[in-house]
C-alpha positions as CSV (number, residue, x, y, z in Angstrom):
1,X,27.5,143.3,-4.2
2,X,23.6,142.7,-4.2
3,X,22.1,139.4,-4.2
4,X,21.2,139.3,-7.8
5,X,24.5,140.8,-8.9
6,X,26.3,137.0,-7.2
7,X,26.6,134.4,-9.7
8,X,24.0,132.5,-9.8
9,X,23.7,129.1,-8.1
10,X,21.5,126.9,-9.6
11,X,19.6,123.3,-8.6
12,X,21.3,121.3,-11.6
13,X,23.0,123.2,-14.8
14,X,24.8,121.2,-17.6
15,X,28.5,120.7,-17.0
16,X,30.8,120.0,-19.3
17,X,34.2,117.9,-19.1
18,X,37.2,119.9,-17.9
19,X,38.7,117.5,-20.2
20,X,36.9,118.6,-22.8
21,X,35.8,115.3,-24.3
22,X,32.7,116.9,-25.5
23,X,34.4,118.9,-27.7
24,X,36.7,116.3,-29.5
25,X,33.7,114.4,-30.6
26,X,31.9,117.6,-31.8
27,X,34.6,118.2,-33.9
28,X,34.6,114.8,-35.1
29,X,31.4,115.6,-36.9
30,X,32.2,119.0,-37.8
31,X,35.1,117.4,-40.0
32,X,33.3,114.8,-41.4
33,X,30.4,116.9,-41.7
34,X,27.8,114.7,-40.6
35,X,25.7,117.5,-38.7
36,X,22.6,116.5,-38.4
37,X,21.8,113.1,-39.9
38,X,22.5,110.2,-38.2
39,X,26.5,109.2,-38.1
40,X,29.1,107.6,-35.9
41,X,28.8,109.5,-33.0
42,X,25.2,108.1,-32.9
43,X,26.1,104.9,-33.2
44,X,28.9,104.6,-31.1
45,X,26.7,106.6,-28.3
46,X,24.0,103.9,-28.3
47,X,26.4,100.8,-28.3
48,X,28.8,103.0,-25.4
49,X,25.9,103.7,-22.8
50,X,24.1,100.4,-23.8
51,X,27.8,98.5,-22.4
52,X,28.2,101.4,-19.5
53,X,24.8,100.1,-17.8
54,X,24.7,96.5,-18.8
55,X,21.8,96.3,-22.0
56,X,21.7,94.9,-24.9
57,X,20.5,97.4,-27.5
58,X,20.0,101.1,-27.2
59,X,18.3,103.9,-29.4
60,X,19.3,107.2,-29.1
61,X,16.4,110.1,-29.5
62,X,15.3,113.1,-29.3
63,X,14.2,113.3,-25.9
64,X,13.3,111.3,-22.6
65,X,10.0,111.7,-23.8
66,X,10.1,110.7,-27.2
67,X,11.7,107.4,-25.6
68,X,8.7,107.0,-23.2
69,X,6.6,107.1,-26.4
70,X,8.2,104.9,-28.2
71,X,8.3,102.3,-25.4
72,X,4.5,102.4,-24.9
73,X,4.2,101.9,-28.9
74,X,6.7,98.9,-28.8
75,X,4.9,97.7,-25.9
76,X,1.7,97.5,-28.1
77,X,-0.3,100.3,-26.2
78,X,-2.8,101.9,-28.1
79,X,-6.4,103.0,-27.7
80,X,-8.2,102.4,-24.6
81,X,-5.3,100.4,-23.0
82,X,-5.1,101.3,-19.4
83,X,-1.2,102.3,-18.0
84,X,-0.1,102.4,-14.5
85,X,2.0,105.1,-13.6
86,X,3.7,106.7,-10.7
87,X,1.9,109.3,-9.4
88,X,5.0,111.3,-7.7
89,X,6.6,112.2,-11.1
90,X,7.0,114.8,-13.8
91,X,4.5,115.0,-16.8
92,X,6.5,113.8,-19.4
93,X,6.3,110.3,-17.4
94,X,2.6,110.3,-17.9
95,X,2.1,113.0,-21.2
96,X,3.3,109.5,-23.8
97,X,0.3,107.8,-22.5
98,X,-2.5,110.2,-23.7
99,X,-0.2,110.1,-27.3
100,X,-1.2,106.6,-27.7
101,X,-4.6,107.5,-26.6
102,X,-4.2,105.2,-23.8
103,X,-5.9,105.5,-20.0
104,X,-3.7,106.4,-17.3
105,X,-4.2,104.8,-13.8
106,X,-1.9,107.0,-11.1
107,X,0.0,104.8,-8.6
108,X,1.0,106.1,-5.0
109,X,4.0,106.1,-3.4
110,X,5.7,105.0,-0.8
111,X,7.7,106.9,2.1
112,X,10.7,103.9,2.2
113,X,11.6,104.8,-1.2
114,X,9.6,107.7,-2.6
115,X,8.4,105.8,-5.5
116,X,5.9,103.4,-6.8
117,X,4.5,101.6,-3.6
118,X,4.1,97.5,-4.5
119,X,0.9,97.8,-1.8
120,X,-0.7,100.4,-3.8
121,X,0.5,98.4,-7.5
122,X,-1.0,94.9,-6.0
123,X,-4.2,96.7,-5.3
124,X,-4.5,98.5,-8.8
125,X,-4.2,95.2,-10.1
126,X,-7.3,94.0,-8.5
127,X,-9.3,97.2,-9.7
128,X,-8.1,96.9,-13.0
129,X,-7.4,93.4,-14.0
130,X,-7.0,94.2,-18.1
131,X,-3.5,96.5,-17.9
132,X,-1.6,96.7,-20.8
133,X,1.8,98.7,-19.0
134,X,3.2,99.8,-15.7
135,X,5.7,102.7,-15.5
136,X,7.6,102.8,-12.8
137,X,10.2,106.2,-11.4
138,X,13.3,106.5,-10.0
139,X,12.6,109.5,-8.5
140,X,15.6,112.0,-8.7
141,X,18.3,108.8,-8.6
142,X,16.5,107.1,-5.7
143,X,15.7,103.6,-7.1
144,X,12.4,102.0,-6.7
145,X,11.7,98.7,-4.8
146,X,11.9,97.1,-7.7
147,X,12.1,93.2,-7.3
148,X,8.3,93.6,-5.8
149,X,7.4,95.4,-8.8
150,X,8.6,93.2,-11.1
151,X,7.6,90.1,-9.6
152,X,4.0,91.8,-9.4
153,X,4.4,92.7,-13.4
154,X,5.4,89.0,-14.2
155,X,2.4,87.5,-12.3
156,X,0.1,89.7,-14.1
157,X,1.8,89.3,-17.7
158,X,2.2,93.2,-17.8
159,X,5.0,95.1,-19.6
160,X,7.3,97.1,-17.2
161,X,8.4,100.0,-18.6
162,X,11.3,101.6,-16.3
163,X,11.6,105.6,-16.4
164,X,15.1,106.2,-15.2
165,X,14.9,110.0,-16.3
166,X,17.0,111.1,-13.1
167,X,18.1,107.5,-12.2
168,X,21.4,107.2,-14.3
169,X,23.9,105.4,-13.0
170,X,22.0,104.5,-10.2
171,X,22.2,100.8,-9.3
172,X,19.7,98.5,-7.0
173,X,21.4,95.6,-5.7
174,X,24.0,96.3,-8.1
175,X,22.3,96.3,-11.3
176,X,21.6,99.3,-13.1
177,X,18.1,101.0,-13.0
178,X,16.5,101.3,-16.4
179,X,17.6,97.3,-17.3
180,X,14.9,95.5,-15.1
181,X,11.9,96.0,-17.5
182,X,11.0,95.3,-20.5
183,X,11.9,99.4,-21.7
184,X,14.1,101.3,-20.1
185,X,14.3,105.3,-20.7
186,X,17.2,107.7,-20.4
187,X,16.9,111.7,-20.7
188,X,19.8,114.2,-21.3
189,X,17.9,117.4,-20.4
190,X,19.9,120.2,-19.5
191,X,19.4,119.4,-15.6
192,X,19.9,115.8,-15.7
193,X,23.3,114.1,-14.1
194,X,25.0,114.1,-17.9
195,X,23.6,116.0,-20.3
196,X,23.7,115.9,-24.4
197,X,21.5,119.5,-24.1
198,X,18.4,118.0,-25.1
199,X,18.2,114.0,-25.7
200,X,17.1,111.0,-25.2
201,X,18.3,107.0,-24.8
202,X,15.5,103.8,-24.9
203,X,17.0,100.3,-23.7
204,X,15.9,97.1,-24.1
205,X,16.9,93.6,-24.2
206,X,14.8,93.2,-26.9
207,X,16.6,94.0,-29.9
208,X,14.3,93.5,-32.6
209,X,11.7,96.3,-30.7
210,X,15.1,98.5,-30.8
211,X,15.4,98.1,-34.4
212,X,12.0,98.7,-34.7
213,X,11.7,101.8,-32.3
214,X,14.5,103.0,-35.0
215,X,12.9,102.7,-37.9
216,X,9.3,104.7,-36.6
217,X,11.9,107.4,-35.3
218,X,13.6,108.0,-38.9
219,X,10.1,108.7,-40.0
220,X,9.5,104.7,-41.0
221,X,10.7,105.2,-44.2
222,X,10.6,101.4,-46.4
223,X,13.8,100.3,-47.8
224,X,13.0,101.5,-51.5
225,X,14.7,103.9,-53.7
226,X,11.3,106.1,-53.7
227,X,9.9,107.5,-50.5
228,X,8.0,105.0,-48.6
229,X,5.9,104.4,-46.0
230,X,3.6,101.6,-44.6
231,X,3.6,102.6,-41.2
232,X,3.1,106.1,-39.3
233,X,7.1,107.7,-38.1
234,X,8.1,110.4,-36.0
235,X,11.1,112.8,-36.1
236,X,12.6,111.6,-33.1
237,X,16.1,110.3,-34.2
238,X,19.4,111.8,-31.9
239,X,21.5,114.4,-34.1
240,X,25.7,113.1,-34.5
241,X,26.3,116.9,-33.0
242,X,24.3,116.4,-29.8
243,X,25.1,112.7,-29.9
244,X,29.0,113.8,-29.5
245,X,28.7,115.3,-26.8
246,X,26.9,112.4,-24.9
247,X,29.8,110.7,-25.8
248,X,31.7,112.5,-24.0
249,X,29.8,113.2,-21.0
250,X,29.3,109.8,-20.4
251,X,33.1,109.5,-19.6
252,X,32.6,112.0,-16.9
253,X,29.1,110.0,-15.3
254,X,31.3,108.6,-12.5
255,X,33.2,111.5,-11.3
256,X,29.1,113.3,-12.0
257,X,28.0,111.1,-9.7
258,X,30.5,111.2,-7.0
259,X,30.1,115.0,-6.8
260,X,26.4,114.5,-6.3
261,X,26.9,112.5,-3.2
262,X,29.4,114.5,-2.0
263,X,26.5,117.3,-2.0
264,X,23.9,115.0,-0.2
265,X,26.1,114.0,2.0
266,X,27.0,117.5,2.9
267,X,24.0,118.6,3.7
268,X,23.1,115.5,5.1
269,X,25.7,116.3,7.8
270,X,24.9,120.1,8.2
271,X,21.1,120.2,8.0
272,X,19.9,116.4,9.4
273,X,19.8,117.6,13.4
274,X,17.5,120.6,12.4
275,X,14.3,120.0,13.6
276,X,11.9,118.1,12.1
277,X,14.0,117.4,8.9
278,X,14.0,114.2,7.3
279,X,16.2,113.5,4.2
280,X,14.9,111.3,0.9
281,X,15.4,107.8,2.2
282,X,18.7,105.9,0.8
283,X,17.9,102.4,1.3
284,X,20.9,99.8,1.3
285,X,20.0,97.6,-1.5
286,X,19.9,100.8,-3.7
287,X,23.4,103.0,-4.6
288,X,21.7,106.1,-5.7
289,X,22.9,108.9,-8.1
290,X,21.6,111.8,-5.5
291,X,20.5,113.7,-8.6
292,X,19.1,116.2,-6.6
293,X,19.6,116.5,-3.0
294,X,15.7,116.8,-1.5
295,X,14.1,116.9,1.9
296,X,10.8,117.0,3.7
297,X,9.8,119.5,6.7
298,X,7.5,118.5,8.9
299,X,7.5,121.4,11.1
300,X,6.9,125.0,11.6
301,X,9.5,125.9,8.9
302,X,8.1,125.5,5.5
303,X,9.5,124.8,1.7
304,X,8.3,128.1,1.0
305,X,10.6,129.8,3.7
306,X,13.5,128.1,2.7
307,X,12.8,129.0,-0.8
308,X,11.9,132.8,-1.0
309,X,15.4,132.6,1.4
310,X,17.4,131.2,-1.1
311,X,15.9,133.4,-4.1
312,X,17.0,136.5,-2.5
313,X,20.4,135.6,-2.7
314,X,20.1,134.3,-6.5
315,X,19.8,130.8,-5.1
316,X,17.6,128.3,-7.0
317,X,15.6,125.4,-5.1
318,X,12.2,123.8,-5.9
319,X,9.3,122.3,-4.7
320,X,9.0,118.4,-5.2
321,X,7.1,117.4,-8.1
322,X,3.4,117.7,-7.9
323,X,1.7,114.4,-7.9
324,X,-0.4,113.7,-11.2
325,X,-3.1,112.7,-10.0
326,X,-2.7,116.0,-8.1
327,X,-3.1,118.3,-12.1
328,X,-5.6,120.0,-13.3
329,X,-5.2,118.0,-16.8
330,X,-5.0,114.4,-14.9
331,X,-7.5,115.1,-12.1
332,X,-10.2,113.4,-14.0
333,X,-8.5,110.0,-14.3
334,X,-8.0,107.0,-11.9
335,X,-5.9,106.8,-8.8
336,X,-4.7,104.3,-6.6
337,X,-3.0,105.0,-3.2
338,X,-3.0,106.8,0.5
339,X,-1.9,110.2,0.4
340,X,2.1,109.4,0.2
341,X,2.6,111.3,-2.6
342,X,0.8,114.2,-1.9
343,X,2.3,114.4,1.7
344,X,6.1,114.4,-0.1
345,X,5.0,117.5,-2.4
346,X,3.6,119.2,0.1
347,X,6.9,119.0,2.8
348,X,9.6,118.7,0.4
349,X,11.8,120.7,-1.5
350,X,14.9,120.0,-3.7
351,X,18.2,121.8,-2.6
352,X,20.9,123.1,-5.1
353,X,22.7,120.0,-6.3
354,X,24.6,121.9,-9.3
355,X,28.3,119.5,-9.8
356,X,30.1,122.9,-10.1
357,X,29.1,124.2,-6.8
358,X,32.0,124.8,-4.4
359,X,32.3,123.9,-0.5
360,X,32.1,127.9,0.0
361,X,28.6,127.8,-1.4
362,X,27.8,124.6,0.2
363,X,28.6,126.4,3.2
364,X,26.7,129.4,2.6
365,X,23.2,127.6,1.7
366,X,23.6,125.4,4.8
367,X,24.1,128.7,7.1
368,X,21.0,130.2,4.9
369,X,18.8,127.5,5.7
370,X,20.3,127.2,9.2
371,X,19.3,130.7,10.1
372,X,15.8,129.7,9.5
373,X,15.8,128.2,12.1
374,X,17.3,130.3,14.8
């Protein structure tokens, strides 16, 4: 059998219940036919994951991103405002800023956690006194120092705004990422630890900017018999189909994120005495998700090697994210930091971290990446 003939194993692919909750809800909506518009399994979604992770109100959307863009519009950012935000990320952490015609200021990280460094935050803060929001990552599930960040938000008067993308479940001194700012934002891509195959969730404690976030995601129609509208919407309301199945995926988050550690933890064990390896730092104020399993080399062997090694034998792996500050479309703004960031992209590289891999694949990545070595 040639390498590209093997089942693929991939870095994170949706998995469904073997219970099949998923489907039950699905159907639910098929027999009542509420399809697309909004319905119970909407609502019942929102008020589920708002209990699961310890919030008050919860609007489900179209995406992660769509979430992030409504949480800079609740947070009153608009033109000119200048926005904080993580460096070591992916775009759609930083794309909702230039929606709102707002200024983004990159923020570097740091190598104890991976994410948003307080240092580099405290002195952003002193170059740019007049910030309207700070968005802090949890980079794939690790959670951010965030009791510095906060406190630094607080004394500044500045809207925290909590991307928790990759972070579900995870918990920092056992509260739950995503419920420490002011906004906190969920995505269900197709990667992500649970999945609704595209989809978003916004938290807050704030429930009157939920109900608001609602209303400019239904297209901010008036309550009038006629089609109305004072104020600009967006199509960005969760369908009941793809709200179903986060229903029942979120029964199965646990169990996701057991299997996750069980992968890091694996390799962890197999790969750590290599030389010159260093896994993502799991700090013990912070239960991570281990969305995706990542490393840094800081040797001879390179991400590249381990890689094009993999890809031969239909293996996926990537390169950490490139920092923002780092692209061609962001290189022009502001940046505050020492390098951190740039030194993770350019040593790391996320392993496979797919929930339906098996210990005989486990095995054979670890040998692959082993014989690298030899």
């Amino acid at each position: 059998m040639s390498s590209h003939d093997k089942p693929r194993i991939y870095l994170s692919s949706p998995h469904m219940s073997e219970e099949g909750y998923e489907r039950k809800f699905v159907q639910e909506a098929f027999d009542s036919n509420w399809i697309a518009p909004l319905g119970t399994n909407v609502n019942e979604f929102e008020t589920e994951f708002a209990t699961k992770i310890g919030i008050r109100a919860a609007a489900a959307l179209t995406s992660g991103t769509a979430a992030l863009h409504m949480a800079l519009k609740a947070a009153g950012v608009g033109k000119g405002d200048i926005v904080f935000c993580q460096s070591l990320t992916f775009s759609a952490s930083a794309n909702p800023i230039i929606y709102q015609d707002a200024v983004p200021v990159f923020i570097d990280s740091d190598f104890e956690t991976w994410n948003m460094s307080p240092d580099a935050l405290a002195q952003a803060f002193k170059k740019y006194p007049n910030v309207k929001a700070v968005i802090l990552v949890h980079l794939y599930g690790l959670a951010a120092d965030i009791d510095k960040i906060v406190e630094l938000c607080k004394k500044h008067n500045v809207v925290l705004i909590e991307d928790a993308a990759e972070s579900l479940g995870t918990s920092y001194k056992g509260k739950m990422t995503g419920t420490f700012g002011d906004y906190g934002v969920f995505s269900f891509n197709g990667n992500k630890i649970i999945t609704t195959s595209g989809g978003g969730m916004l938290v807050s404690n704030n429930d009157e900017r939920i109900a608001k976030v609602r209303f400019w995601a239904t297209q901010s129609r008036d309550q009038a018999r006629h089609y109305q509208h004072s104020e600009i919407g967006y199509n960005y309301r969760m369908s009941n189909v793809v709200a179903g199945i986060g229903r029942g995926q979120l029964k199965v988050l646990d169990k996701r994120i057991a299997k996750k550690k069980y992968i890091f933890e694996y390799y962890n064990h197999e790969l750590s005495e290599l030389d010159d390896v260093m896994f993502m730092p799991v700090n013990e104020w912070n239960s991570p998700n281990y969305w995706l399993s990542c490393m840094v080399l800081n040797g001879k062997v390179r991400p590249i090697d381990i890689m094009e090694t993999m890809e031969k034998e239909n293996i996926e792996s990537r390169p950490i994210w490139k920092p923002m500050h780092m692209q061609p479309v962001f290189m022009n703004f502001g940046f505050i930091g020492t390098g951190v960031a740039e030194k993770i992209f350019e040593n790391g590289i996320c392993l496979p971290s797919d929930t339906k891999m098996s210990d005989e694949e486990l095995s054979e990545i670890c040998k692959l990446i082993k014989g690298i070595w030899q």
